[in-house]
mmCIF file of the N, C-alpha and C atoms, coordinates in Angstrom:
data_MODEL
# 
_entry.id   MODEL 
# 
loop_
_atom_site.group_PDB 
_atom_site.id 
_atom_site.type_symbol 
_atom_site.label_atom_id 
_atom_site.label_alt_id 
_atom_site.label_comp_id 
_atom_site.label_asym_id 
_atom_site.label_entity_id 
_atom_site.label_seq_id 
_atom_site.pdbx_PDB_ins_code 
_atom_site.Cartn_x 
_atom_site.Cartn_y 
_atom_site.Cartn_z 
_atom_site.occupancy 
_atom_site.B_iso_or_equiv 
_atom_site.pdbx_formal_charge 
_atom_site.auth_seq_id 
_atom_site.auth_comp_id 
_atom_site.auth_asym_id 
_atom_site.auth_atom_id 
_atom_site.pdbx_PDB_model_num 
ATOM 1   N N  . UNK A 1 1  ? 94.168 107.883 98.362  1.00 0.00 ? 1  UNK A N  1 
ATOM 2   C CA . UNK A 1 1  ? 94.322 106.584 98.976  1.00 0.00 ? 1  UNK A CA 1 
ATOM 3   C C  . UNK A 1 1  ? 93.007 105.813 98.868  1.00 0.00 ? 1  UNK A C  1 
ATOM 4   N N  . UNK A 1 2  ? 93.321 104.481 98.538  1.00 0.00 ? 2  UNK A N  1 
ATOM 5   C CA . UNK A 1 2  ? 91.843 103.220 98.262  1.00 0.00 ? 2  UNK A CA 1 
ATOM 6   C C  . UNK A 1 2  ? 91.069 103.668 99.906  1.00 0.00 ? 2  UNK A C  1 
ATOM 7   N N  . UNK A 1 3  ? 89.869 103.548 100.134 1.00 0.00 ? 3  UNK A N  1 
ATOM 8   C CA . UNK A 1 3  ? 89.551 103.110 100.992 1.00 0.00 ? 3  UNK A CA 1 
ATOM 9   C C  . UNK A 1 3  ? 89.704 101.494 101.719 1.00 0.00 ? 3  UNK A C  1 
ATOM 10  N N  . UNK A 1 4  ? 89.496 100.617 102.310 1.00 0.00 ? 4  UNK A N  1 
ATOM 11  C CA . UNK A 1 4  ? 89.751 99.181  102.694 1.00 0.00 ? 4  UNK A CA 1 
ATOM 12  C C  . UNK A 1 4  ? 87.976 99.173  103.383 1.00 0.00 ? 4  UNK A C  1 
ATOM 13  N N  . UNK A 1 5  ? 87.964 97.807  103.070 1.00 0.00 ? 5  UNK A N  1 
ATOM 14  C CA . UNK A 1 5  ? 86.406 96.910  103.524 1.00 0.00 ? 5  UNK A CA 1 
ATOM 15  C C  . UNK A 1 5  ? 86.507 97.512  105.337 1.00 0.00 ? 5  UNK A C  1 
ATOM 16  N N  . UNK A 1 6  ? 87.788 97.486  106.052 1.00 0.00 ? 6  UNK A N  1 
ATOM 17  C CA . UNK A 1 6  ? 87.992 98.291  107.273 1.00 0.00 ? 6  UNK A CA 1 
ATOM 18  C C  . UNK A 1 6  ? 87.174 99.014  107.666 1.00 0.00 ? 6  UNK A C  1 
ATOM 19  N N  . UNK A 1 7  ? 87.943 100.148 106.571 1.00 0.00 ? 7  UNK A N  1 
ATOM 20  C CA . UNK A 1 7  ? 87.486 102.043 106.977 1.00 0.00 ? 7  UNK A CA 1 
ATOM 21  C C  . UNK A 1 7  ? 85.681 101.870 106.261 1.00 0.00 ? 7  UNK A C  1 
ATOM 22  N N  . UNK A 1 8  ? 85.066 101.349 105.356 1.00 0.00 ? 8  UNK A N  1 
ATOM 23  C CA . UNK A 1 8  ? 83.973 100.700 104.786 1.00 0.00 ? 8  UNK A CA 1 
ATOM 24  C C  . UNK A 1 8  ? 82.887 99.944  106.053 1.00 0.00 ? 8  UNK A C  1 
ATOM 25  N N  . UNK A 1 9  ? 83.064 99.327  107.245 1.00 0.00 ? 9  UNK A N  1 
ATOM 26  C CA . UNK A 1 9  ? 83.146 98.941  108.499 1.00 0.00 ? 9  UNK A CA 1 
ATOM 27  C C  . UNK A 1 9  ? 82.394 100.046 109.369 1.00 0.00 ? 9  UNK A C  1 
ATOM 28  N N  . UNK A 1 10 ? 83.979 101.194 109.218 1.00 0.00 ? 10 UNK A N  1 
ATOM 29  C CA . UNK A 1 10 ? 83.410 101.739 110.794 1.00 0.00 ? 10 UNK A CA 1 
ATOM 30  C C  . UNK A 1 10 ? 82.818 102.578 110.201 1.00 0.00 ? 10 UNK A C  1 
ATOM 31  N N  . UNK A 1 11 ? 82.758 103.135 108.977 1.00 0.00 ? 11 UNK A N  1 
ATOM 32  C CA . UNK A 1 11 ? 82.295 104.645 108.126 1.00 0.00 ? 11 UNK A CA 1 
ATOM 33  C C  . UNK A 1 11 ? 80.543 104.070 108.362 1.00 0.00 ? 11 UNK A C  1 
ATOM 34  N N  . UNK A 1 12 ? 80.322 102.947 108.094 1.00 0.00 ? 12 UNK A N  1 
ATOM 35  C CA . UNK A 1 12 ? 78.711 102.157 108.095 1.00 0.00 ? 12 UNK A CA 1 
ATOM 36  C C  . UNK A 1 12 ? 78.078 102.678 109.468 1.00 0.00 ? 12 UNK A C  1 
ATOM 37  N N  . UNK A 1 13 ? 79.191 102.219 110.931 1.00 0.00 ? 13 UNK A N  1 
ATOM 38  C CA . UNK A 1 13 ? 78.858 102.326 112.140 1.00 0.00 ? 13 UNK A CA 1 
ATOM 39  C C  . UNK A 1 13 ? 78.379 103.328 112.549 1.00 0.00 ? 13 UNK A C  1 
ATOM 40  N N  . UNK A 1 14 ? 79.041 104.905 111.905 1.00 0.00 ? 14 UNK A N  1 
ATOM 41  C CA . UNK A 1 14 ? 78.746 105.646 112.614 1.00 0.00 ? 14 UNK A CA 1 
ATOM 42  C C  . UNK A 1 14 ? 78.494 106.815 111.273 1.00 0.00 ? 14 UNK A C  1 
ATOM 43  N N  . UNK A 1 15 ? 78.271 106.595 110.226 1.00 0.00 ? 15 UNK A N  1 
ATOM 44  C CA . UNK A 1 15 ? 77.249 107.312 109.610 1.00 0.00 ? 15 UNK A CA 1 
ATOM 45  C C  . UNK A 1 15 ? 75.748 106.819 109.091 1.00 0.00 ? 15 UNK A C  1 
ATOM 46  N N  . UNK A 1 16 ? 74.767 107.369 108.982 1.00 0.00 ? 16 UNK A N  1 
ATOM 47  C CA . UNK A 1 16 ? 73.381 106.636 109.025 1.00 0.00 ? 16 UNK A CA 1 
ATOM 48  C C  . UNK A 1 16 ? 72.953 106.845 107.597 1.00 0.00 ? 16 UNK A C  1 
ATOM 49  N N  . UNK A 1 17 ? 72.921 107.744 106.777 1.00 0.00 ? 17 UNK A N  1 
ATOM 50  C CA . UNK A 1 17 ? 73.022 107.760 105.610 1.00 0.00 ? 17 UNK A CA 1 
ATOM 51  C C  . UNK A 1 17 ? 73.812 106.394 104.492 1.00 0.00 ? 17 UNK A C  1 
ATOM 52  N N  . UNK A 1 18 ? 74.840 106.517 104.746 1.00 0.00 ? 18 UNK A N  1 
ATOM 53  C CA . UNK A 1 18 ? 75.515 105.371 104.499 1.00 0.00 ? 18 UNK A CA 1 
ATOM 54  C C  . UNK A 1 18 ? 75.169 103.678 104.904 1.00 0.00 ? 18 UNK A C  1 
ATOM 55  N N  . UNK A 1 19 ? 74.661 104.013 106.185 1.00 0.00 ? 19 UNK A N  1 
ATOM 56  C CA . UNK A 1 19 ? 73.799 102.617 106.363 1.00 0.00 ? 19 UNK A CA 1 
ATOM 57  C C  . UNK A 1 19 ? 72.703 102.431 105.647 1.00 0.00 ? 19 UNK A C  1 
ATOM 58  N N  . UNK A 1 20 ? 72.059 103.116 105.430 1.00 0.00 ? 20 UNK A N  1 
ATOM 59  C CA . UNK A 1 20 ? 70.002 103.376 105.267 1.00 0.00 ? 20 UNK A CA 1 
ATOM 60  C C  . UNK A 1 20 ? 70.616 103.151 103.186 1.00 0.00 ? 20 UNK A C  1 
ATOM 61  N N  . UNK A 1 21 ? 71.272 103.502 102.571 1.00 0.00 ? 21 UNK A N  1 
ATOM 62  C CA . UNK A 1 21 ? 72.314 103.126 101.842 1.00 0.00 ? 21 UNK A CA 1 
ATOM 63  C C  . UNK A 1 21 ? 72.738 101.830 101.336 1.00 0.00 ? 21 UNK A C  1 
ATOM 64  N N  . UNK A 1 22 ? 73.425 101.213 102.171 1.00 0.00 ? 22 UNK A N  1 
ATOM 65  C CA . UNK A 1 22 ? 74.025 99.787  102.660 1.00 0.00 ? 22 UNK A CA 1 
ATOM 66  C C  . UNK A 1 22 ? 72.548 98.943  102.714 1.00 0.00 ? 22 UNK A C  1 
ATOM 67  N N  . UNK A 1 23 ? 72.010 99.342  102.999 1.00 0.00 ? 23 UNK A N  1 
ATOM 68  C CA . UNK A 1 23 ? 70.348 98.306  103.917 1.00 0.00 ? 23 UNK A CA 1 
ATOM 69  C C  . UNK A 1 23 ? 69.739 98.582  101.964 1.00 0.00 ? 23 UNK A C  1 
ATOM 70  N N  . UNK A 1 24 ? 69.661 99.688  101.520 1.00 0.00 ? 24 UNK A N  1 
ATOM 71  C CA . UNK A 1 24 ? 69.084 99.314  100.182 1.00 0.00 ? 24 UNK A CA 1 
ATOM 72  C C  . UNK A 1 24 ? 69.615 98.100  98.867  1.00 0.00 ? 24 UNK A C  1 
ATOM 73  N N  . UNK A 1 25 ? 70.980 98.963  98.936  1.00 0.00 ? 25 UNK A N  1 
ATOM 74  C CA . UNK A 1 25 ? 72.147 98.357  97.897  1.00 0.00 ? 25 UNK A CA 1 
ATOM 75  C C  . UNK A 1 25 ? 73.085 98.101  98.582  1.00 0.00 ? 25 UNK A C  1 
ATOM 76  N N  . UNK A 1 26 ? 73.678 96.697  99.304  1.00 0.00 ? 26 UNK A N  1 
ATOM 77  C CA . UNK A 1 26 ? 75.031 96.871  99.639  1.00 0.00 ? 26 UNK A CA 1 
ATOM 78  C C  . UNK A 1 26 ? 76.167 96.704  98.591  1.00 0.00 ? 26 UNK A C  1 
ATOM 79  N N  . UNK A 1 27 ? 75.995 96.300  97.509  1.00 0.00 ? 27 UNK A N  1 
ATOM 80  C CA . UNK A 1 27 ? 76.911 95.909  96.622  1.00 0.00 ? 27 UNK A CA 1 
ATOM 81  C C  . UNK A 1 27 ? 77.326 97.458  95.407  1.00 0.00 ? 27 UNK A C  1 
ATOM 82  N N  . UNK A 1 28 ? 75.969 98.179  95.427  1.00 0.00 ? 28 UNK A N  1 
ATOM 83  C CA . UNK A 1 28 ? 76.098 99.469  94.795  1.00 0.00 ? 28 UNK A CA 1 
ATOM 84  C C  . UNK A 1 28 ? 76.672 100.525 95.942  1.00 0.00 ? 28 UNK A C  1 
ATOM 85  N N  . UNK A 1 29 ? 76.649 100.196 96.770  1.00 0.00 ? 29 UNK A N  1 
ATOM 86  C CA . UNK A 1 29 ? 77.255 101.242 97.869  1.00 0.00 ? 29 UNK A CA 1 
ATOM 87  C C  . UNK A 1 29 ? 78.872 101.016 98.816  1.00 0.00 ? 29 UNK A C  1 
ATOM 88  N N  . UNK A 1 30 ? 79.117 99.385  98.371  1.00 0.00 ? 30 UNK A N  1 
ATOM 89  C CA . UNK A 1 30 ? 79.991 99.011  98.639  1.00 0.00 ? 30 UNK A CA 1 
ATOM 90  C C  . UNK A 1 30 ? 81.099 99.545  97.705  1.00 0.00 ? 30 UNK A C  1 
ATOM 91  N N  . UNK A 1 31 ? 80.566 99.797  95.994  1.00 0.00 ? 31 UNK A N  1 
ATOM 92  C CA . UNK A 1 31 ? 81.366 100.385 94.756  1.00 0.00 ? 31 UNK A CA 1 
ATOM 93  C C  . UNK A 1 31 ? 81.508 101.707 94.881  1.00 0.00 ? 31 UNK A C  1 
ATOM 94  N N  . UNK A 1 32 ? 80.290 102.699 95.224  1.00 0.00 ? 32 UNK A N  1 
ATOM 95  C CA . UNK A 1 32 ? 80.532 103.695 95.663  1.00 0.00 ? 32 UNK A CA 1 
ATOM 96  C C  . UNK A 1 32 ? 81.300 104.280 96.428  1.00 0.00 ? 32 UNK A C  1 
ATOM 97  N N  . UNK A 1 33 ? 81.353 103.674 97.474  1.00 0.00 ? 33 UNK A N  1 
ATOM 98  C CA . UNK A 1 33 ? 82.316 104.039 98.189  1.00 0.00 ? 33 UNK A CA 1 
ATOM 99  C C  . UNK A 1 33 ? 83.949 104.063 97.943  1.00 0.00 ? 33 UNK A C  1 
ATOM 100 N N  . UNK A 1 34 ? 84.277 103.024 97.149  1.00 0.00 ? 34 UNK A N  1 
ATOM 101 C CA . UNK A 1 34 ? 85.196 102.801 96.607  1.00 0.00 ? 34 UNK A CA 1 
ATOM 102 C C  . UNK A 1 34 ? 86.055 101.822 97.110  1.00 0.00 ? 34 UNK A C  1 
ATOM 103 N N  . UNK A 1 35 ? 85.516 100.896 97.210  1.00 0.00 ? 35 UNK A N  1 
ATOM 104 C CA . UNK A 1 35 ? 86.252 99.343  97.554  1.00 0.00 ? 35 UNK A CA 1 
ATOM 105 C C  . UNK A 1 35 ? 86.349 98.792  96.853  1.00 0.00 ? 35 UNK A C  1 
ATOM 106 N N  . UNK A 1 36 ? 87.900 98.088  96.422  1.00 0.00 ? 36 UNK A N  1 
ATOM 107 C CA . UNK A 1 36 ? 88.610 97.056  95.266  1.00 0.00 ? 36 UNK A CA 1 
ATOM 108 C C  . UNK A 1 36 ? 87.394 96.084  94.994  1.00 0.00 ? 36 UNK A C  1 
ATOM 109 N N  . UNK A 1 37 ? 87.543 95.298  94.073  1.00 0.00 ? 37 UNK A N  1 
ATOM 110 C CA . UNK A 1 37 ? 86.757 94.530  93.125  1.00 0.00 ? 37 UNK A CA 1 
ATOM 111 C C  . UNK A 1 37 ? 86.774 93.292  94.338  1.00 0.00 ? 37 UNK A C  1 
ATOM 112 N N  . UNK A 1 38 ? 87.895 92.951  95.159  1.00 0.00 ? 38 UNK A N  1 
ATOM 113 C CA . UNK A 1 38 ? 87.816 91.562  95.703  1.00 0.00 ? 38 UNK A CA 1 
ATOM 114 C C  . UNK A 1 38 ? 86.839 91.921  97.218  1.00 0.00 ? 38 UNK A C  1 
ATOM 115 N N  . UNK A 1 39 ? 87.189 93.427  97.763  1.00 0.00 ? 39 UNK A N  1 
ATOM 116 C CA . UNK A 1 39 ? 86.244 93.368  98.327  1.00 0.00 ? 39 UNK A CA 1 
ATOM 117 C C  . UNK A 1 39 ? 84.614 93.575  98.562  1.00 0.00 ? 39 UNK A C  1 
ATOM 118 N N  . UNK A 1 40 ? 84.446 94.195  97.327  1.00 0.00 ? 40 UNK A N  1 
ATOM 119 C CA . UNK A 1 40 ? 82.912 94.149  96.957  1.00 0.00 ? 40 UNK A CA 1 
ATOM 120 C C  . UNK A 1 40 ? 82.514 92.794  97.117  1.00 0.00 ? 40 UNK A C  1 
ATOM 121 N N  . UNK A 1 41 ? 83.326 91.886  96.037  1.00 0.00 ? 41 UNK A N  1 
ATOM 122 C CA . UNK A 1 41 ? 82.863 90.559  95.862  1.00 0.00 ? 41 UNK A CA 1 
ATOM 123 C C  . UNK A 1 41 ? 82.817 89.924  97.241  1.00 0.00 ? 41 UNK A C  1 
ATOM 124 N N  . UNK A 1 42 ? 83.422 90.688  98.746  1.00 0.00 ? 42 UNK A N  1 
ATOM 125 C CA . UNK A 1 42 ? 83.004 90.046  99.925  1.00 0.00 ? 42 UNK A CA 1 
ATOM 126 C C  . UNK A 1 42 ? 81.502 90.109  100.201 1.00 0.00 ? 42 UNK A C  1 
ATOM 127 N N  . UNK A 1 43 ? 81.375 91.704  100.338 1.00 0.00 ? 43 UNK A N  1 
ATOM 128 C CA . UNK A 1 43 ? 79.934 91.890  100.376 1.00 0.00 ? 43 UNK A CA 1 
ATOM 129 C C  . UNK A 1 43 ? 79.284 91.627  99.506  1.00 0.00 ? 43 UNK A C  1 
ATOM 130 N N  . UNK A 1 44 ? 79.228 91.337  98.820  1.00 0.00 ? 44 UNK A N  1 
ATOM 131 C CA . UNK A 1 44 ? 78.245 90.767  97.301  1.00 0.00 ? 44 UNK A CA 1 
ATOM 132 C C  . UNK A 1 44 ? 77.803 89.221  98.343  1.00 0.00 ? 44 UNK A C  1 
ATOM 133 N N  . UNK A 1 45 ? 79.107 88.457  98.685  1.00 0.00 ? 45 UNK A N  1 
ATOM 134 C CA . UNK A 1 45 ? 78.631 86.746  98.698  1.00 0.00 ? 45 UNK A CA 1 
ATOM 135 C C  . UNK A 1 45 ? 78.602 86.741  100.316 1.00 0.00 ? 45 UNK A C  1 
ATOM 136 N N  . UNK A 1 46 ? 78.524 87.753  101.373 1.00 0.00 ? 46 UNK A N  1 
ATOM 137 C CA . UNK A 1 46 ? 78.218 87.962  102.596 1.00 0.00 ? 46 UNK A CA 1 
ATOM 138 C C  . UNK A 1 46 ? 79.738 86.973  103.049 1.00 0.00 ? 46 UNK A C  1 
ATOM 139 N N  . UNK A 1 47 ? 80.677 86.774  102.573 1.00 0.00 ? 47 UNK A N  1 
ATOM 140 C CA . UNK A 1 47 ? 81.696 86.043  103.201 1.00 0.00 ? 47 UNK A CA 1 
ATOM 141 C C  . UNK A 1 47 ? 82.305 86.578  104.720 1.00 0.00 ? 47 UNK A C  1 
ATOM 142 N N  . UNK A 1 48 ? 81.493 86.724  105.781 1.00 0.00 ? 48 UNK A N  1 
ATOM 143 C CA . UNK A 1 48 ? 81.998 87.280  106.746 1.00 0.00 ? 48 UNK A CA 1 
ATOM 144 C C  . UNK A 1 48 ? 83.155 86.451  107.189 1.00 0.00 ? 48 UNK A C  1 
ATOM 145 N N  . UNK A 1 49 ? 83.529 85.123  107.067 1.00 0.00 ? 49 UNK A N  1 
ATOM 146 C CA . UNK A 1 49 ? 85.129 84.700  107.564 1.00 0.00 ? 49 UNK A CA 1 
ATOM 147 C C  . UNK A 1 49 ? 85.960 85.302  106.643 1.00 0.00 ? 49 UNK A C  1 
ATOM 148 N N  . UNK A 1 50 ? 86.069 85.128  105.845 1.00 0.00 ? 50 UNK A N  1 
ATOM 149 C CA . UNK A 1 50 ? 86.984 86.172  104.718 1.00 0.00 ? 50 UNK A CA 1 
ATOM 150 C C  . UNK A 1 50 ? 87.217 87.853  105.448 1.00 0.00 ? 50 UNK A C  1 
ATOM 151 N N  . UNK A 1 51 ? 86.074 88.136  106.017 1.00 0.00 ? 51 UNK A N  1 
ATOM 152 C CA . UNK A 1 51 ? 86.387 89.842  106.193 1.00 0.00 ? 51 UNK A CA 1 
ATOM 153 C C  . UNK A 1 51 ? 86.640 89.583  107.800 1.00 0.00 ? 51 UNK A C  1 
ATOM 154 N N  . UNK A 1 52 ? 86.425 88.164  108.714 1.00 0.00 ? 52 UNK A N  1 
ATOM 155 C CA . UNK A 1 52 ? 87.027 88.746  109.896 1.00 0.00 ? 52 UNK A CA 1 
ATOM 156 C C  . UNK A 1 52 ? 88.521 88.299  109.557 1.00 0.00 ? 52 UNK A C  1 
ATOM 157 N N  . UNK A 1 53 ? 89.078 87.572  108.801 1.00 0.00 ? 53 UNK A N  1 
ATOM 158 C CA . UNK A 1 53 ? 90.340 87.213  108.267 1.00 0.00 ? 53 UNK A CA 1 
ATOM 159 C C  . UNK A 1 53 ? 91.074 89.239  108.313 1.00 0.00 ? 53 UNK A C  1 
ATOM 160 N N  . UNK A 1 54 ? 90.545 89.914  107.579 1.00 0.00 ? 54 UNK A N  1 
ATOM 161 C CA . UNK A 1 54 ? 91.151 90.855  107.144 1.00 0.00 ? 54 UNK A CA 1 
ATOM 162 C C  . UNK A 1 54 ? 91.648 91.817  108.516 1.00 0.00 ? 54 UNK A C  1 
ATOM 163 N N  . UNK A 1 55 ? 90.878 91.620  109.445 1.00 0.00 ? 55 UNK A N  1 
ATOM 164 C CA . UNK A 1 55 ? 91.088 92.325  110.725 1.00 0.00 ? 55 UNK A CA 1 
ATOM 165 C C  . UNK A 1 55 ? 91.656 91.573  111.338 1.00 0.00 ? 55 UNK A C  1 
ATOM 166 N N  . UNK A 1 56 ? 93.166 92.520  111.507 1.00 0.00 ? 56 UNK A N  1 
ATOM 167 C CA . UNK A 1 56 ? 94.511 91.666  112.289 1.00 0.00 ? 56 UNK A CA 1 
ATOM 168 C C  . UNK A 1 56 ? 94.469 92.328  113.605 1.00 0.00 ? 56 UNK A C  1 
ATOM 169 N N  . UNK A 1 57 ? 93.875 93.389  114.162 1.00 0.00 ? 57 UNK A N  1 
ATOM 170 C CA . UNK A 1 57 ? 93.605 94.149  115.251 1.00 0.00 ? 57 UNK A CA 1 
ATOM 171 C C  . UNK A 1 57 ? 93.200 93.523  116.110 1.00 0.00 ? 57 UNK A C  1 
ATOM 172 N N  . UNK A 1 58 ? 93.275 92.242  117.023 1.00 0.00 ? 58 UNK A N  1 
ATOM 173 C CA . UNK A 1 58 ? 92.440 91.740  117.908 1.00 0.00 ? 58 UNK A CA 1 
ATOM 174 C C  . UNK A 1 58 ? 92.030 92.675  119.170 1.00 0.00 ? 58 UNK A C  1 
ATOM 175 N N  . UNK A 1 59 ? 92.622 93.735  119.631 1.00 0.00 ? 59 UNK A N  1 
ATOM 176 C CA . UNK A 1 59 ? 92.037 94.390  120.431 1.00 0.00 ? 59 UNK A CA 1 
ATOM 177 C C  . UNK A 1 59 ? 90.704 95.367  119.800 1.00 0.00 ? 59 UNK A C  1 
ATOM 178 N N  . UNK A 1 60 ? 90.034 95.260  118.590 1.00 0.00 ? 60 UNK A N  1 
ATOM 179 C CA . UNK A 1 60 ? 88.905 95.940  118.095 1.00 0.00 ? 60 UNK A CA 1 
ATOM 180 C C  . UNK A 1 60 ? 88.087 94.724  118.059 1.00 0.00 ? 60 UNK A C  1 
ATOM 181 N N  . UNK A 1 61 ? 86.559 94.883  118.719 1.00 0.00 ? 61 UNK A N  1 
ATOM 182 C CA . UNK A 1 61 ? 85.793 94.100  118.203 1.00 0.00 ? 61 UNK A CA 1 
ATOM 183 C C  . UNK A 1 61 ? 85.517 94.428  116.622 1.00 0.00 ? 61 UNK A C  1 
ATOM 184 N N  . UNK A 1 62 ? 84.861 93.038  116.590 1.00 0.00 ? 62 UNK A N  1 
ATOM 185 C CA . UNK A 1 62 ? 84.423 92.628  114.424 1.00 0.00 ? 62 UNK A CA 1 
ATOM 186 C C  . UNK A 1 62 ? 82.797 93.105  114.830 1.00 0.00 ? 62 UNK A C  1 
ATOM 187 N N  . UNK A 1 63 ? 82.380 93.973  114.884 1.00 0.00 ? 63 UNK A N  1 
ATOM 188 C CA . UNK A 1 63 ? 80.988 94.045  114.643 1.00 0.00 ? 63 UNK A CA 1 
ATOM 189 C C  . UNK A 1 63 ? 80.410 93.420  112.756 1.00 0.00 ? 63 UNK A C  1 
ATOM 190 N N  . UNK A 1 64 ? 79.530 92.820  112.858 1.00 0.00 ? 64 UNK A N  1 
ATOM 191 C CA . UNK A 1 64 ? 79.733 92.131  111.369 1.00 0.00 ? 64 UNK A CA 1 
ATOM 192 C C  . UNK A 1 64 ? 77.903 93.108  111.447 1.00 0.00 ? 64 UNK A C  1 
ATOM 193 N N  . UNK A 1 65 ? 77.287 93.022  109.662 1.00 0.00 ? 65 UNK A N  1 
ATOM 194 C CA . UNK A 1 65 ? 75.991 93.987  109.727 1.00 0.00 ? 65 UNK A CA 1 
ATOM 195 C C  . UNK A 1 65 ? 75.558 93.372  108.837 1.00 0.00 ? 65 UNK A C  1 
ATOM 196 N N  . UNK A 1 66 ? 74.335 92.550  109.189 1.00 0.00 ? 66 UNK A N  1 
ATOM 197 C CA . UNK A 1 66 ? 73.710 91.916  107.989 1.00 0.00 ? 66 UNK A CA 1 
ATOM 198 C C  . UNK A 1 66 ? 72.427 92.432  108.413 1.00 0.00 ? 66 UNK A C  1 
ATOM 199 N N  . UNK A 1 67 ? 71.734 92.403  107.005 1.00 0.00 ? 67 UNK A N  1 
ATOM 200 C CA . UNK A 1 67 ? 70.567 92.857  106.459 1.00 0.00 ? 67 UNK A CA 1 
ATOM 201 C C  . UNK A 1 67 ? 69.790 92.038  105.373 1.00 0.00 ? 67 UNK A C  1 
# 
């Protein structure tokens, strides 16, 4: 199964490797991980309305992570 920019989200939150990662390359670690081409290209152009668009969950906060 794809991973989603989602599970990409909370996997950041609560692993530190993966952040320290993210904080070097987010766009090489965003591929790594294995997120579709449209959502790399989120994190590539920092489109955070586009990615709170994607979260239909309103009972989860959007923690958003810029660097």
């Amino acid at each position: 199964m794809a991973k989603s920019i989602q599970d990409f989200l909370v996997e950041l939150d609560t692993n530190s490797k993966l952040m320290e990662a993210y904080k070097s390359a987010p766009v090489a670690t965003a591929k790594k991980y294995g997120l579709s081409d449209n959502e790399v290209k989120i994190v590539e152009d920092q489109n955070w309305d586009e990615l709170s668009k994607r979260f239909d969950d309103t009972s989860k906060t959007i923690r958003v992570i810029s660097y």
